[in-house]
FINUKOL-331403 format. One record per residue (C-alpha): residue number from 1; chain; x, y, z. Coordinates in steps of 0.001 Angstrom, whole numbers, plus 524288, in hexadecimal, padded with zeros to 5 digits. Layout:
FINUKOL-331403
R   n chain    c1    c2    c3
R NUM     A     X     Y     Z
...
//
This chain:
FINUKOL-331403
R   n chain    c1    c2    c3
R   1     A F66CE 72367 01AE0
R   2     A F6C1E 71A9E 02563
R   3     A F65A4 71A6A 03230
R   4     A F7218 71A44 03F0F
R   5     A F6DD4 713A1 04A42
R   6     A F75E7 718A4 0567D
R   7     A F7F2D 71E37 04C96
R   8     A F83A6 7128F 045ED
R   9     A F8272 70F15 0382E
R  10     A F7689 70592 03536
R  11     A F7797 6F6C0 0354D
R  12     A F7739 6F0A7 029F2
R  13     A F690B 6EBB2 02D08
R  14     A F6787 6FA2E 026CA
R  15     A F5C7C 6FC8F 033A1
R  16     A F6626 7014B 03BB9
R  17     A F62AD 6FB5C 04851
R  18     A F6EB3 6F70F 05284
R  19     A F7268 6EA57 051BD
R  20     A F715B 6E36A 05F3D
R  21     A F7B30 6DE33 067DC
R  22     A F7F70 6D0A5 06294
R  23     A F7D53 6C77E 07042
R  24     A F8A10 6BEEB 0733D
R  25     A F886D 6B034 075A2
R  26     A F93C5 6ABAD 07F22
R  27     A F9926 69FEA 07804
R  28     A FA3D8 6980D 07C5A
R  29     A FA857 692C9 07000
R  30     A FB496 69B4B 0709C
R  31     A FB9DD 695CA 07BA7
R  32     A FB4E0 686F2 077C3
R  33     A FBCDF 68640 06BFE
R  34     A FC81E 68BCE 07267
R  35     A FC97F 6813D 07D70
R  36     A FC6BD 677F3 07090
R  37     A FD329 67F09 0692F
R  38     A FDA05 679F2 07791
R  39     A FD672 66CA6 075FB
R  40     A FD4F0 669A7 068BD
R  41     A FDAD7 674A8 0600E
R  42     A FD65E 66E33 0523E
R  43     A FC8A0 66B3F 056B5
R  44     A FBD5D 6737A 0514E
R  45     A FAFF3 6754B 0553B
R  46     A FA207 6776C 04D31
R  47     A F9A92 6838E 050A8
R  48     A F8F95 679DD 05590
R  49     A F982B 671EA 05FF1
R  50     A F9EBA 67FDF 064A1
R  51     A F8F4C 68369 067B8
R  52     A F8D95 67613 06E34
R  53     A F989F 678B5 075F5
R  54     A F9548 68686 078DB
R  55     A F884B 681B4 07DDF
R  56     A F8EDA 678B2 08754
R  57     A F983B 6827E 08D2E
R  58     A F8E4C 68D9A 08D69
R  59     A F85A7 68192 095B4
R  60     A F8F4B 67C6C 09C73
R  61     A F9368 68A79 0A28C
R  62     A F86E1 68FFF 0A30E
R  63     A F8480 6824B 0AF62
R  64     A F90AE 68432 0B55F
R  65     A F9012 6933B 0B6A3
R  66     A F8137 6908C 0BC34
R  67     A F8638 68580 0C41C
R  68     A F91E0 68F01 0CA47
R  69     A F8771 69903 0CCE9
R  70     A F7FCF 6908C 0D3FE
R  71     A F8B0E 68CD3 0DCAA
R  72     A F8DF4 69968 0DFDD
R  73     A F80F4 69CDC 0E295
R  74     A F7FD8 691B7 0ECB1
R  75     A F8D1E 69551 0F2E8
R  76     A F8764 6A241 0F47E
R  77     A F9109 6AA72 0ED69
R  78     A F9237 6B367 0E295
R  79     A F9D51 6AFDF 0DC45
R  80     A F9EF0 6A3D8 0D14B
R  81     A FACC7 69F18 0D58D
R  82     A FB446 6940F 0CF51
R  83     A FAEDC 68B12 0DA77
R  84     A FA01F 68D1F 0D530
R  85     A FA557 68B39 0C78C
R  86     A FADB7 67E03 0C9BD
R  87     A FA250 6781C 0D249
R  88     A F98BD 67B62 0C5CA
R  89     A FA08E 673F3 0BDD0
R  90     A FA104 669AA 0C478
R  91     A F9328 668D9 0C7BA
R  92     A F8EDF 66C68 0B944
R  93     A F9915 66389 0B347
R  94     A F9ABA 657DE 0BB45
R  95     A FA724 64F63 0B81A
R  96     A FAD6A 65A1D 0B05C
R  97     A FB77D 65CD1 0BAC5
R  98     A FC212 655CC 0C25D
R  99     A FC070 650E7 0D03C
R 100     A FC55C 65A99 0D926
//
């Protein structure tokens, strides 16, 4: 005798119980190694440098997106426009754009 749980067959933990929802971590290794394939199409990368460089987008966006905020907080509106996110860069990454 098998015991159904919600009407589906048991899990092979042979209890029965639901299994929970599996949480997501957003990664950005995807779209690392593609702009890598851009530049250099032969080079590969270790499992441990693509979670370095997760790390330092996942930081890096996480100050400029708090940095944008801010500005738009101070400007007093409610919408995070291109202007709040250009100044955030360069305030959060200084030298890392061209003089304009």
């Amino acid at each position: 005798y098998q015991r159904r749980v919600h009407g589906k067959a048991p899990t092979e933990g042979g209890k029965g119980r639901k299994k929970g929802k599996k949480s997501r971590k957003q990664s950005w290794s995807t779209y690392i190694f593609k702009v890598l394939k851009q530049v250099h199409s032969d080079a590969r990368v270790s499992s441990k440098a693509m979670s370095i460089l997760n790390s330092f987008v996942k930081d890096n966006f996480e100050r400029i997106a708090t940095e944008a905020g801010n500005l738009a907080k101070i400007a007093k509106g409610r919408t995070l426009g291109s202007r709040e996110v250009m100044t955030a860069v360069k305030l959060v990454l200084p030298g890392a754009h061209p003089s304009s």
